[in-house]
C-alpha positions in Angstrom: -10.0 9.3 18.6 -8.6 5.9 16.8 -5.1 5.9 16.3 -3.4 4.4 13.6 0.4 4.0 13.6 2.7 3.0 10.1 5.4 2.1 10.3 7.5 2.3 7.0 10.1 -0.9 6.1 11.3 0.2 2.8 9.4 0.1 -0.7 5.6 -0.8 -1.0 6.0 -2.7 3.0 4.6 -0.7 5.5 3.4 -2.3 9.2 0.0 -0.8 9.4 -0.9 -0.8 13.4 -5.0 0.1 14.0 -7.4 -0.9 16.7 -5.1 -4.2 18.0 -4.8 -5.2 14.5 -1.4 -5.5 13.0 -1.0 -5.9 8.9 2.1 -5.5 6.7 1.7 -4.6 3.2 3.5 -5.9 0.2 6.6 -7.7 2.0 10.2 -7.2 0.8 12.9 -7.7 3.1 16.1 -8.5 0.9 19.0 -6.6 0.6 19.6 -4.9 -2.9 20.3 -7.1 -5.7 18.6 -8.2 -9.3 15.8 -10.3 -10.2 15.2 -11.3 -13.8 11.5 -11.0 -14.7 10.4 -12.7 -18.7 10.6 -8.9 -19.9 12.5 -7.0 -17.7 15.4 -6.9 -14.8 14.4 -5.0 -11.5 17.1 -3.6 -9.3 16.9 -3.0 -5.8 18.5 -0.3 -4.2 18.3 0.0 -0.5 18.1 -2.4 2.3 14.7 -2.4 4.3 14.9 0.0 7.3 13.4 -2.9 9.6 14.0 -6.8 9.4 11.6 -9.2 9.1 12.6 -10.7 12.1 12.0 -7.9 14.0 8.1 -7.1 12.7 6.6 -9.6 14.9 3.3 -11.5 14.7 0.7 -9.9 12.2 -2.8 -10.4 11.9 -2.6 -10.3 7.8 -0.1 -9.7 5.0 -2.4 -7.2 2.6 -0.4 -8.3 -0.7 -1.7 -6.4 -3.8 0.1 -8.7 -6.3 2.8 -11.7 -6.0 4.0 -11.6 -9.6 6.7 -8.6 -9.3 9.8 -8.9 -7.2 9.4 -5.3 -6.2 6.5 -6.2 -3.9 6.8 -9.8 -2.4 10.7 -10.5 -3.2 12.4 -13.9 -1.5 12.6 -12.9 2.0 9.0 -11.6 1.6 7.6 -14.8 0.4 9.1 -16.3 3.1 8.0 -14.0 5.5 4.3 -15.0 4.1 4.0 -18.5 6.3 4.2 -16.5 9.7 1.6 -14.6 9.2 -2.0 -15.4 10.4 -3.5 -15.0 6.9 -2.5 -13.5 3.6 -5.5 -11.8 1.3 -4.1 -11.1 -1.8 -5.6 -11.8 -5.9 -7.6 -14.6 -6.6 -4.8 -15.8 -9.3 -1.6 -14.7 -6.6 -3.6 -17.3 -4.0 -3.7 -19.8 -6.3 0.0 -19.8 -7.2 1.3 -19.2 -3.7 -0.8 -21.5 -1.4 -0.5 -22.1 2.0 -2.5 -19.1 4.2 -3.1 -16.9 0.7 -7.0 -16.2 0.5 -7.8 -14.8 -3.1 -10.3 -11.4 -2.9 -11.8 -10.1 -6.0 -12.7 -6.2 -5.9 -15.1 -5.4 -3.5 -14.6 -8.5 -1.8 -14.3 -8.3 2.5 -13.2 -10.5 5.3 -13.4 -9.6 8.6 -10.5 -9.9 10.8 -11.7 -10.6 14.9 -10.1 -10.1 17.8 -11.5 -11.9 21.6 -12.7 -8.8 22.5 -15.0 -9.0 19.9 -13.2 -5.7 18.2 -13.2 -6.0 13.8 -11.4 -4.5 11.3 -13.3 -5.1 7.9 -10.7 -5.4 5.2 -12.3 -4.9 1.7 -10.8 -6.0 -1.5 -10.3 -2.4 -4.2 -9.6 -2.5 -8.4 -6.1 -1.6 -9.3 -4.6 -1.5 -13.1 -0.9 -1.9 -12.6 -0.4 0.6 -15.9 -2.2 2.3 -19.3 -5.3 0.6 -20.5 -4.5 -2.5 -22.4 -1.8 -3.6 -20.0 -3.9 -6.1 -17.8 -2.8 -9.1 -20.1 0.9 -7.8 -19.3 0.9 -6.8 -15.3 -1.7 -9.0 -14.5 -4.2 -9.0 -11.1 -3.9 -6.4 -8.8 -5.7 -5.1 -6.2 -6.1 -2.5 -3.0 -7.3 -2.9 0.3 -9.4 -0.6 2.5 -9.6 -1.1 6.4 -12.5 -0.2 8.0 -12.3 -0.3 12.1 -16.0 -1.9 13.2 -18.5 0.6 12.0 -16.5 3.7 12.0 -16.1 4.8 8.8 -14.0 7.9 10.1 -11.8 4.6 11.1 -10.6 3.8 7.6 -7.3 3.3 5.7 -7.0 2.9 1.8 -4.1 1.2 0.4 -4.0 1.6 -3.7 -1.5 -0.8 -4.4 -0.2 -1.1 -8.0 -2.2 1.3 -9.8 -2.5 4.8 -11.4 -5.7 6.6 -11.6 -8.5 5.5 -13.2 -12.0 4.8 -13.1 -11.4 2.2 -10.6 -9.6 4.3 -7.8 -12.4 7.0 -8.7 -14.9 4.3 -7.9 -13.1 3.3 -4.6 -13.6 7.2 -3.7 -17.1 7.2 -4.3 -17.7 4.3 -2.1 -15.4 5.2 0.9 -14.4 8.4 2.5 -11.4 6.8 4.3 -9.3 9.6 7.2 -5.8 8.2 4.9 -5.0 7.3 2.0 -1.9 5.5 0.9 -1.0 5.6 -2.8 2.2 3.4 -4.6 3.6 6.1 -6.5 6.9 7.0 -8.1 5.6 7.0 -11.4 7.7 3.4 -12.2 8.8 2.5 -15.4 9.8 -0.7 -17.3 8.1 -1.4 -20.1 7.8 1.1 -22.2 7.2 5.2 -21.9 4.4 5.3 -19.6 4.3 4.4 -15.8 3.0 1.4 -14.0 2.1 3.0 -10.6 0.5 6.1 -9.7 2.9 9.8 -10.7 2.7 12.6 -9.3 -0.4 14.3 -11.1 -2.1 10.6 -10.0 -1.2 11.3 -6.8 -2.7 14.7 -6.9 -6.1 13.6 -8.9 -6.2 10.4 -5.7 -6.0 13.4 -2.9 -8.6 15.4 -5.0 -10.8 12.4 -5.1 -10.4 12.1 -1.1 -10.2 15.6 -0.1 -10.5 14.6 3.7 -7.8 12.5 3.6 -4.3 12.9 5.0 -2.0 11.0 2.0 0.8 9.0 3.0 2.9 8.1 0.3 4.2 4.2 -0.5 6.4 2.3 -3.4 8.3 5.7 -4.8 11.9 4.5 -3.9 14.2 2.0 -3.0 14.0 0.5 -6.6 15.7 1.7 -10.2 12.7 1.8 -11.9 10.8 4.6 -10.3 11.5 8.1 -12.6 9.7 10.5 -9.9 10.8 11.2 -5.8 8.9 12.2 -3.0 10.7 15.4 -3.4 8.4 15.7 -6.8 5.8 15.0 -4.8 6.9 17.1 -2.0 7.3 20.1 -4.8 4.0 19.2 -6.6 1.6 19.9 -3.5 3.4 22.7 -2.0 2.9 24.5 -5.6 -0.8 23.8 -5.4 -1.0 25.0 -1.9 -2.0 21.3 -0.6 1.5 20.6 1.1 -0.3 20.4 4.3 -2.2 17.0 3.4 1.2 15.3 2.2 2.8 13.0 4.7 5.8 11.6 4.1 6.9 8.8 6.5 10.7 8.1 7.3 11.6 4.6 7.1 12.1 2.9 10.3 10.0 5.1 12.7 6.6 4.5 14.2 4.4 7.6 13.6 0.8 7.7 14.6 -1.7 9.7 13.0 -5.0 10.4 14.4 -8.3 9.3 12.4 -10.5 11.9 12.4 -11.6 13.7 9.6 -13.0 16.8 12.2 -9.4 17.0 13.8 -7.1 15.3 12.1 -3.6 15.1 13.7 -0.2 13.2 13.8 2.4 12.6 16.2 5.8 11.5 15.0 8.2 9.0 16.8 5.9 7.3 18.4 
């Protein structure tokens, strides 16, 4: 069995730990505070459970988007020049330079290790909001990892999304063991939310029905309107409380990947 282990910093950042390879998603490492965006001020909350000091060396920063403060904020951007490589929009590699290699969706780049070992990382659509708000959010996009040829291997990371056709489409493409959607239903611009509710949440685990779904990007920030405790509440009422996993900041936890047996070990 392939083990993968996340570790979770705080937000949308998560150290994602599979086969040797080691990438952090979305990286925000300041401590809570204000940033003024053209149409709207975000508020951090809560400091990240792990320092970027302390993540180490990684392989790749998966970045869905560089354009919001609530997933690459100062500290993050810096954290950006000690990685290896970051893979991020074509539009957020453009503005930021440096290591930032732009993927379109259903885009891949193959990460290699001496040993020869892979991990395929393939580019996914993502609409940060309602229909119409493209112009507004801007590029976004997801990441699934694939391990070599194993497809049992494989992690999907939404990003900034909700559902819609294009998340369906990743699900039709990829049977992936986790899945790991940016939820809290967020909230800035109007009455409808930016990222994934709960009932998104719940149509993504329908969509994957082998996967175990590990939850990112639902606190830590004002904006979000719905908990993992809505979550929590939401697929225990539907009798699918078993395939929720909610990780706790700050602690390694592995989880097996293996659709036959699937299994996971906390505190690693």
């Amino acid at each position: 069995m392939t083990w993968l282990k996340l570790t979770l910093i705080g937000g949308p950042t998560a150290l994602i730990e599979i086969g040797g390879f080691r990438l952090l998603t979305d990286p925000t490492f300041d401590a809570p505070g204000e940033y003024s965006l053209p149409h709207v001020t975000l508020v951090k909350t809560a400091n990240p459970a792990v320092s970027a000091d302390a993540i180490g060396n990684v392989d790749a920063v998966l970045l869905s988007h560089d354009q919001h403060a609530d997933n690459l904020d100062h500290a993050g951007r810096d954290f950006l020049a000690t990685a290896n490589r970051t893979l991020t929009t074509v539009t957020g590699a453009g503005r930021l330079g440096g290591n930032a290699e732009g993927l379109k969706p259903w885009d891949s780049v193959t990460l290699t290790k001496p040993d020869d070992s892979q991990l395929i990382i393939t580019a996914t659509p993502a609409r940060h909001g309602p229909a119409g708000i493209e112009p507004f959010a801007g590029d976004v996009i997801g990441f699934v990892l694939t391990l070599g040829d194993d497809d049992e291997a494989s992690v999907y990371i939404t990003g900034d999304t909700v559902w819609y056709e294009g998340v369906a489409e990743v699900s039709r493409r990829f049977k992936p063991t986790v899945v790991m959607p940016f939820a809290g239903a967020a909230q800035t611009r109007g009455p409808f939310h930016l990222t994934m509710n709960v009932n998104d949440v719940i149509e993504t685990a329908a969509a994957f029905s082998d996967a175990v779904i590990v939850p990112l990007h639902f606190d830590g920030w004002r904006h979000f309107s719905q908990s993992g405790e809505d979550m929590e509440r939401s697929f225990a009422a539907l009798g699918i409380g078993s395939r929720l996993f909610m990780l706790k900041p700050g602690v390694p936890t592995k989880i097996g990947l293996s659709v036959s047996g699937r299994h996971v070990e906390k505190n690693s």
